[in-house]
N, C-alpha and C positions, 0 to 999 in steps of 0.2 A: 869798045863798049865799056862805059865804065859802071858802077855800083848804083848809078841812078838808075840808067838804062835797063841792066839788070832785073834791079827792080821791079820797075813798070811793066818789066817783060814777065816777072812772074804773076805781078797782081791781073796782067791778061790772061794767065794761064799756057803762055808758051813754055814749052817743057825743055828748052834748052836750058831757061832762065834757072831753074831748082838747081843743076847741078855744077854750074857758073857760080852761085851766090855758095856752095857746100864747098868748093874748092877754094874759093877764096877768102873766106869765113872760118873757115872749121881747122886752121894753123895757130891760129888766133885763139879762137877759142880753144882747144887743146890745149895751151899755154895757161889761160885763162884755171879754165877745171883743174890744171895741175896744183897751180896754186891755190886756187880755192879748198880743193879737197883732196891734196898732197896725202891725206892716211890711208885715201882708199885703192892709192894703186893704180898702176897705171890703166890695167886694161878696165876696173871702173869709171875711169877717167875720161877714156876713149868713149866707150858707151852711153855715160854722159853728156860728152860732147855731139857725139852724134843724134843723141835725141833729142838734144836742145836745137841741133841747128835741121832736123826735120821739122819742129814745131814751131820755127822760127817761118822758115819756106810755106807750112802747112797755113801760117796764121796773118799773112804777106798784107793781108788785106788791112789786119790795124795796124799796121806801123805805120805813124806817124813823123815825117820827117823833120816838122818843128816843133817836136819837142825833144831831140837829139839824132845822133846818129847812127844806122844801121848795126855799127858795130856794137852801140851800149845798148840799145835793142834788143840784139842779140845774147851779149851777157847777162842782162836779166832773166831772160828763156833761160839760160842755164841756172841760173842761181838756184832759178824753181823747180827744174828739173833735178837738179844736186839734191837740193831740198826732199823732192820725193823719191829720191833712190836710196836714201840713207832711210829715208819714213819706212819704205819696204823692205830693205834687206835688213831694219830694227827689227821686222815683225818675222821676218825670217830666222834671224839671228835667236828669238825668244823662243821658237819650236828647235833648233835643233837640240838641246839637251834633252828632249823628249825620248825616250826609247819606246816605239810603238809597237815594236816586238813583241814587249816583254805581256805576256798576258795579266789581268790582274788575278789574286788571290782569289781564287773560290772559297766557298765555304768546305769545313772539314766534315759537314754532315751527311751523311748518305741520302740520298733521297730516293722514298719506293717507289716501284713501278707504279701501282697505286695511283700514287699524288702525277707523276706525269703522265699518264692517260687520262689524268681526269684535267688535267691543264690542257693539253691536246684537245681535251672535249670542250672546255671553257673557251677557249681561244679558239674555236672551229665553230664556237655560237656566234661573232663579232660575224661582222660586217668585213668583205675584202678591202676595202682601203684602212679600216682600222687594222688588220691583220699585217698590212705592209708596212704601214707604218712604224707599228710595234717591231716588227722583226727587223727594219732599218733601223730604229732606235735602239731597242732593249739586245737583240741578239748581232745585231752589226755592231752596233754601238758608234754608228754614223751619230757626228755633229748634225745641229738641224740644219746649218748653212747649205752643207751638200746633199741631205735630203732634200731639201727646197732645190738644189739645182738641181737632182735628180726625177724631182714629180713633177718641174714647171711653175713652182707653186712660192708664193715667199716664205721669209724664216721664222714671218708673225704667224705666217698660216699652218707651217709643219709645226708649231709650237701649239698652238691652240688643237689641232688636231691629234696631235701626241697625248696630249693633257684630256683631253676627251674618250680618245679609245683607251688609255690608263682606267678612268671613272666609270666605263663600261665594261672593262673588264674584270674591277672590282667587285660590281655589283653581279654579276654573273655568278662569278669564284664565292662569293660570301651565302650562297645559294648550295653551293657542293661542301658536303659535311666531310670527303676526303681531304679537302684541302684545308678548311676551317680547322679540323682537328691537328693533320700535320705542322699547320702553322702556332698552334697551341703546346707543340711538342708530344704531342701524342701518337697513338696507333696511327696508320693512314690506313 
């Protein structure tokens, strides 16, 4: 059976064919990746490779035999996949200096009991999806992206929703003469 054959047998969907074209493909391209993207090491390489020559199998159907052959095919698939593995583990690379440990700085002010009973009370007048929201955002201190995976909901929608229960909770608070004053620096 040779690389036509193959082929055809995967673009039918015989499941011999995927692992036929992976074994006789994927030496090659491993060679391929090395050189290509020789700073990231081998076992990136590998992984590389191996995703290229799944999206290669996966995508059987556009290749085109006159416009070159299988194998240049296939090193294009990798290029783009190199391509996106460097895209991601950039955006990786850019949060590890992060220490999420580290808590941020509070304020050195005491705050009365007073002022938070009466916050408790303000924030117990919203509405239950404003309240989760808030407390995802302001006391989680959750990104909107995985609030938004978290409600189901997109990242325009936990944004505009965030921004709303904020404007409703102002207007609440600016009603309680506890928290007016203590935000004046005053008695609470």
């Amino acid at each position: 059976m040779d690389d036509e054959d193959l082929i055809q047998a995967a673009r039918e969907g015989k499941e011999h064919a995927g692992p036929f074209l992976v074994s006789l493909y994927a030496p090659m391209l491993l060679g391929y990746a090395r050189g290509l993207a020789s700073d990231l090491g081998d076992s990136a390489c590998e992984q590389i490779c191996e995703c290229a020559v799944e999206r290669a199998v996966r995508k059987i159907d556009l290749y085109d035999p006159t416009k070159g052959d299988f194998a240049g095919w296939a090193r294009s698939m990798l290029r783009y996949v190199a391509l996106d593995y460097r895209r991601d583990n950039a955006r990786l690379q850019s949060i590890d200096g992060l220490d999420l440990a580290e808590p941020k700085a509070q304020s050195s002010r005491e705050i009365p009991g007073g002022v938070t009973a009466a916050l408790t009370e303000v924030v117990g007048q919203l509405s239950e999806p404003d309240q989760a929201i808030l407390a995802l955002r302001e006391i989680e201190q959750l990104p909107s992206q995985t609030v938004a995976a978290l409600l189901g909901i997109s990242d325009a929608a936990v944004r505009q929703r965030y921004s709303r229960a904020r404007q409703r909770l102002v207007r609440i608070a600016q009603n309680d003469q506890r928290l007016t004053s203590f935000l004046r620096g005053g008695p609470a």
